[in-house]
C-alpha positions in Angstrom: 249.5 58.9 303.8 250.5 61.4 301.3 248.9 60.7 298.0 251.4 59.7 295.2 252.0 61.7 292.1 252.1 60.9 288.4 255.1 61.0 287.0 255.9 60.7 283.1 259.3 58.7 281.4 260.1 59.3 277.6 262.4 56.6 276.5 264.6 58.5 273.5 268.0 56.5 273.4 269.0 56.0 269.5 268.1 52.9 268.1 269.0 50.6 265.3 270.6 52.5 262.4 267.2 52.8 260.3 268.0 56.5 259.7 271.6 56.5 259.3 273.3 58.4 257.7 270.8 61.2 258.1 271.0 60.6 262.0 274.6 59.7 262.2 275.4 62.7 264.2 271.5 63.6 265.2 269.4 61.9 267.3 266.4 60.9 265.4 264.0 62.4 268.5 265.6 66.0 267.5 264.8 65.7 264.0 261.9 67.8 262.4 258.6 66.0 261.8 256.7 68.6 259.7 256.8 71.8 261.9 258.4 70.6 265.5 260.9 68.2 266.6 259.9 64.6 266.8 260.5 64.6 270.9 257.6 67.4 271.3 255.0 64.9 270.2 255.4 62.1 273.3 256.1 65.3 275.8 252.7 67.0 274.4 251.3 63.8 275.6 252.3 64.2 278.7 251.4 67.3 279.3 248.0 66.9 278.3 247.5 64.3 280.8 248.7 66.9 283.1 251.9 65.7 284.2 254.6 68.1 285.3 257.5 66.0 286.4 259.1 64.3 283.2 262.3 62.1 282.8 264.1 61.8 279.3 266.0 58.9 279.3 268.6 58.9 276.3 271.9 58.3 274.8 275.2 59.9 276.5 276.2 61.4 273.0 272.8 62.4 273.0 272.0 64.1 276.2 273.7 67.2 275.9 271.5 68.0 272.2 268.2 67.2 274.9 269.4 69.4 277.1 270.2 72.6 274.9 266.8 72.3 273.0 264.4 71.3 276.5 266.4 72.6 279.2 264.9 71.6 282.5 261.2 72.8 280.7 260.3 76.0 282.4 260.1 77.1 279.1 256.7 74.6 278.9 255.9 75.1 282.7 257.5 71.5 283.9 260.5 69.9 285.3 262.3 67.9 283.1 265.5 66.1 284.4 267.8 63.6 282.3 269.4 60.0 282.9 271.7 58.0 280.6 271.3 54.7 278.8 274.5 53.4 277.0 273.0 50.5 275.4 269.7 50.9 273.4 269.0 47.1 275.1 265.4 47.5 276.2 262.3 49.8 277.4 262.4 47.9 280.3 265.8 48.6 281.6 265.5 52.2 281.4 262.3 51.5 284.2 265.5 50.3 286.3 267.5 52.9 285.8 264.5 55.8 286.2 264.0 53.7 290.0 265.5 57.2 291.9 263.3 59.4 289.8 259.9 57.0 289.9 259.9 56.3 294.2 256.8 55.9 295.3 255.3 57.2 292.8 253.0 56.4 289.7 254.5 56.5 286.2 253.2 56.7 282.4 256.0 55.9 280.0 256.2 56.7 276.5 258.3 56.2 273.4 260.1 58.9 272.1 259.6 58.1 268.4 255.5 57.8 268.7 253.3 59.7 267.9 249.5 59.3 268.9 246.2 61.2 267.6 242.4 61.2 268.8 240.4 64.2 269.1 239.9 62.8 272.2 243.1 62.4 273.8 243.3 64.8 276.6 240.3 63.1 278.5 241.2 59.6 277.8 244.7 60.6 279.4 243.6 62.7 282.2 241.1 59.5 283.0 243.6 57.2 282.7 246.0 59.2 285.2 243.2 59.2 287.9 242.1 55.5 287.6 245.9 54.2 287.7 245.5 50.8 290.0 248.1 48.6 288.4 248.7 48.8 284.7 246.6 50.6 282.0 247.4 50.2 278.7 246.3 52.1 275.7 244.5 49.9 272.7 243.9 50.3 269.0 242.5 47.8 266.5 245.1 47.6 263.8 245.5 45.0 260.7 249.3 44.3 261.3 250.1 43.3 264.4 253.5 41.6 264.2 255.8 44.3 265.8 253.8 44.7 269.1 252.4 43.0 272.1 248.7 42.5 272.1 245.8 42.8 274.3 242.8 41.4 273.7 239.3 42.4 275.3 236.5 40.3 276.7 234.4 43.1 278.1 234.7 47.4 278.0 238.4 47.5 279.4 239.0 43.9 280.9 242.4 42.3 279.3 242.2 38.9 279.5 245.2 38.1 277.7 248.3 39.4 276.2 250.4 37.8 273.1 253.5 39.1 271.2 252.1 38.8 267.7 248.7 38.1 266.4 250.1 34.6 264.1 248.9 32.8 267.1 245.2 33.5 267.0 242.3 35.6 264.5 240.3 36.5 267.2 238.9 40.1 266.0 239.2 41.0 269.4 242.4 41.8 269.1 243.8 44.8 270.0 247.8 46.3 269.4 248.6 48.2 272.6 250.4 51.3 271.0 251.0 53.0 274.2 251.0 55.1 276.0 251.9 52.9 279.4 250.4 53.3 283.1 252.0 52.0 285.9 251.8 52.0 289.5 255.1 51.9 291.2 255.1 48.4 291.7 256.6 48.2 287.6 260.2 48.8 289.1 260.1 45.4 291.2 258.5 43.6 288.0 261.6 45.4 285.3 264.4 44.1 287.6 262.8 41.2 287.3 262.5 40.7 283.9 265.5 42.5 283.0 268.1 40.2 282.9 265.9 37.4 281.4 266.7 36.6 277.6 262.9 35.7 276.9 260.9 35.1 273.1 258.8 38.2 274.2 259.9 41.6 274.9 260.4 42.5 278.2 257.5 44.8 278.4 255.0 42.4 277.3 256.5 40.0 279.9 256.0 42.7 282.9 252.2 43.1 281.6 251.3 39.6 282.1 252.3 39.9 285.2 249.8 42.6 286.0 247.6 40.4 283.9 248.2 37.8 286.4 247.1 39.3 289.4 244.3 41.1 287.7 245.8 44.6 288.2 245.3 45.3 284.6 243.1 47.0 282.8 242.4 48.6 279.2 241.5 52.3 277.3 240.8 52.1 273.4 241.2 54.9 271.5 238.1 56.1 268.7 238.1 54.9 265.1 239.4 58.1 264.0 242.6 57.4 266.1 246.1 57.5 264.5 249.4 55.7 265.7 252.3 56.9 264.3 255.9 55.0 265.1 258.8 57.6 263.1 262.0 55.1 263.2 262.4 55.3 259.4 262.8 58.3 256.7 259.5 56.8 254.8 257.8 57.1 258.3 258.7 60.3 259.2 257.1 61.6 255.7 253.8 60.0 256.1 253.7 61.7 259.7 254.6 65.2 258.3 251.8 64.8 255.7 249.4 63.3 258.3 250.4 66.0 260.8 250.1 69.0 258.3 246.8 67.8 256.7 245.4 67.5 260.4 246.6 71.4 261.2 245.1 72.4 258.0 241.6 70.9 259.0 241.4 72.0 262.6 243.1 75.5 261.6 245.5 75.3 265.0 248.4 73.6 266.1 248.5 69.7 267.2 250.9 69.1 270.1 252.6 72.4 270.6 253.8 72.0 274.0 253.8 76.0 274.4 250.2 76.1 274.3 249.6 73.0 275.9 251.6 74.7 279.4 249.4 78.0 278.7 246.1 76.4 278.9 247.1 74.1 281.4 247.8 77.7 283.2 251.6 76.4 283.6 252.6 79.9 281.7 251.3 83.0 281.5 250.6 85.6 278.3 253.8 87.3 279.4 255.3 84.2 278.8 253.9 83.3 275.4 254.7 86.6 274.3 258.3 86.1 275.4 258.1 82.9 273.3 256.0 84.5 270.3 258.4 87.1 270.4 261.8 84.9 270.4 260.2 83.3 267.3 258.9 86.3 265.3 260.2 85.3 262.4 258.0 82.3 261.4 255.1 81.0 261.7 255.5 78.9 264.9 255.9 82.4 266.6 252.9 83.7 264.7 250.8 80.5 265.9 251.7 81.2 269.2 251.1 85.3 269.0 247.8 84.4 267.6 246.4 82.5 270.9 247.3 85.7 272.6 245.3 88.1 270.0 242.4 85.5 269.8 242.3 85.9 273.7 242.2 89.4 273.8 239.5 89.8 270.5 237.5 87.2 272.5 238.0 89.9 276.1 237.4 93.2 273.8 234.0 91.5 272.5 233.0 90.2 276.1 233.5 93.8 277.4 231.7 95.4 273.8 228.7 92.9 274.8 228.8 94.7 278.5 228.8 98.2 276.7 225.7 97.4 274.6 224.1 96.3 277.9 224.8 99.0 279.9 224.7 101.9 277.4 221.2 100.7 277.1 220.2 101.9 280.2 221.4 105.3 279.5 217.6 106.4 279.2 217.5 106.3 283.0 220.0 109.6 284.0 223.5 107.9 283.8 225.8 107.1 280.9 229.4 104.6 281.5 232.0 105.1 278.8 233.9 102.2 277.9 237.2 103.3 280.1 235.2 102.3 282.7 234.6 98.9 282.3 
C-alpha cells in the first residue's frame, strides 16, 4: 500500500463586509499586511510543514486575482491549483468541494486570513504532519474565547472535550484551537455529513467531536511566546503590521517569506532566488532575498579562507596551494 501524502487547503473566499469599502473590489487575502500580502502568511505555513501540493479555495470574482499573483507556485517550488466557492457559507463545505483534490490523502487546512507565530513553528508542524492518525488540532491558551471552538486538555495532548465558547465552563484548562487543522482523509465523509445540518455550533467544531468520539483526536499547544493573529478587520490588520515589523526588526530577517521558505526547503535553487532578487531589485523584499544569497556565499568564502589557513600552514614541508585551487 502506497503511503498517503499530506496535502494542504487554504480557505480564502471573501467574507462578511468587515473591510468594505477598502476590499470592495479586493480580496482581503491580496491585501498588504506590513511587507507581503495577507495570503503568504497561511501558505508560509504550509510550506514549513513541508507540504508541496496546496489548494486555494476562493471566490469566483476572486480567483482570477489568486491566480495572477501565485500562479500554480513554481515560483515557491509547489503546486498550487484553484477551486471555487460561491457562497462564503462555511469551512466545512469547502472540505466537500476540495473531495477530488484531497483522495486518499491526508490534509491540513488553514484560514486564509490567520496568521500564526512561535519560534517554534516549523517542528511543531513537521511533527504534526508525521503523527497525523485522525485529527490534530493546534491549541493556545487565550482570555477571550467567544469566537472559537475549544479544546480542553486532561493530559500532554489528550482532548477530552470540545465546546463552542468558554461561557459554559472556567476550567483553566481551556484551550482556543486557533488552527492550524490535521485531518486524515476520513474528514470528507464527516463534512458531507455535517454540511447540510443547520446546528448551534459551527460545522467544524461539530466534525471534531466526532474525532473526539472515537478517540482519533489529539492535541499540539503552541509556547507562551506564541501569537495568533485573525486579519478580517482594518484595526486587525494594523496590529499585525506592527506585530509583524517589530518581530523582523528583532530577529533581523524575514518571517514567512515563502521564497526563502522553498530555498531552504531545497524547492529552488540560488539561480532561482537570484531570478526573484533580481525581478525585485528595486526594494527591499528583493534586497532581503539577494542578501540570503551573499550571506551564503560570505559564509562559503570563510569556510574555504579557514581551509587556506590550514593548508598554507603546511607550506614548511616542500609544497604551497594557492587559493584557485581549493
Amino acid at each position: 500500500m502506497n503511503k498517503s501524502k499530506v496535502k494542504g487547503i487554504i480557505w480564502a473566499v471573501r467574507s462578511k463586509p468587515r473591510l468594505y469599502p477598502t476590499k470592495k473590489s479586493v480580496a482581503n487575502h491580496l491585501m498588504p499586511v506590513y511587507d507581503k500580502p495577507l495570503i503568504y502568511y497561511p501558505l508560509s505555513v504550509l510550506m514549513l510543514a513541508g507540504i508541496q501540493d496546496i489548494l486555494i479555495i476562493t471566490s469566483p470574482a476572486d480567483s482570477p486575482d489568486f491566480k495572477n499573483m501565485l500562479g500554480d507556485g513554481s515560483v515557491f517550488g509547489v503546486n498550487i491549483s484553484y477551486e471555487l466557492q460561491r457562497s462564503c457559507d462555511d469551512i466545512v463545505d469547502a472540505l466537500v468541494i476540495a473531495e477530488g483534490f484531497i483522495g486518499d490523502d491526508k490534509i491540513v487546512l488553514i484560514r486564509g486570513d490567520d496568521i500564526f507565530y512561535d519560534h517554534n513553528m516549523r517542528s511543531m508542524l513537521r511533527r504534526a504532519v508525521s503523527t497525523i492518525g485522525g485529527a490534530t488540532l493546534f491549541g493556545h491558551r487565550m482570555k477571550n474565547f467567544g469566537r472559537f471552538g475549544m479544546s480542553e486538555d486532561k493530559y500532554h495532548d489528550e482532548v477530552i472535550c470540545i465546546e463552542e465558547d468558554s461561557k459554559n465552563s472556567l476550567n483553566n484548562k481551556k484551550m482556543a484551537v486557533t488552527g492550524p487543522y490535521f485531518y486524515d482523509d476520513r474528514v470528507i465523509d464527516y463534512a458531507k455529513q455535517v454540511s447540510a445540518c443547520s446546528r448551534s455550533d459551527s460545522k467544524l467544531s461539530v466534525i471534531n467531536k466526532i474525532y473526539l468520539k472515537q478517540n482519533k483526536i489529539t492535541a499540539e499547544f503552541f509556547s507562551p511566546e506564541y501569537t495568533w493573529l485573525s486579519v478580517e478587520t482594518l484595526k486587525e490588520k494594523r496590529d499585525a503590521s506592527s506585530f509583524l515589523k517589530s518581530i523582523e526588526r528583532k530577529n533581523r530577517a524575514k518571517v514567512f517569506c515563502p521564497e526563502e521558505i522553498a530555498w531552504r526547503n531545497n524547492w529552488i535553487d540560488d539561480d532561482q532566488v537570484m531570478g526573484l532578487a533580481c525581478d525585485l531589485k528595486n526594494n527591499s523584499y528583493g534586497e532581503y532575498l539577494y542578501s540570503l544569497l551573499s550571506k551564503k556565499n560570505d559564509q562559503r568564502i570563510s569556510t574555504n579562507m579557514q581551509s587556506d589557513t590550514l593548508l598554507f600552514s603546511n607550506t614548511e614541508s616542500g609544497y604551497t596551494i594557492s587559493r584557485g585551487e581549493i
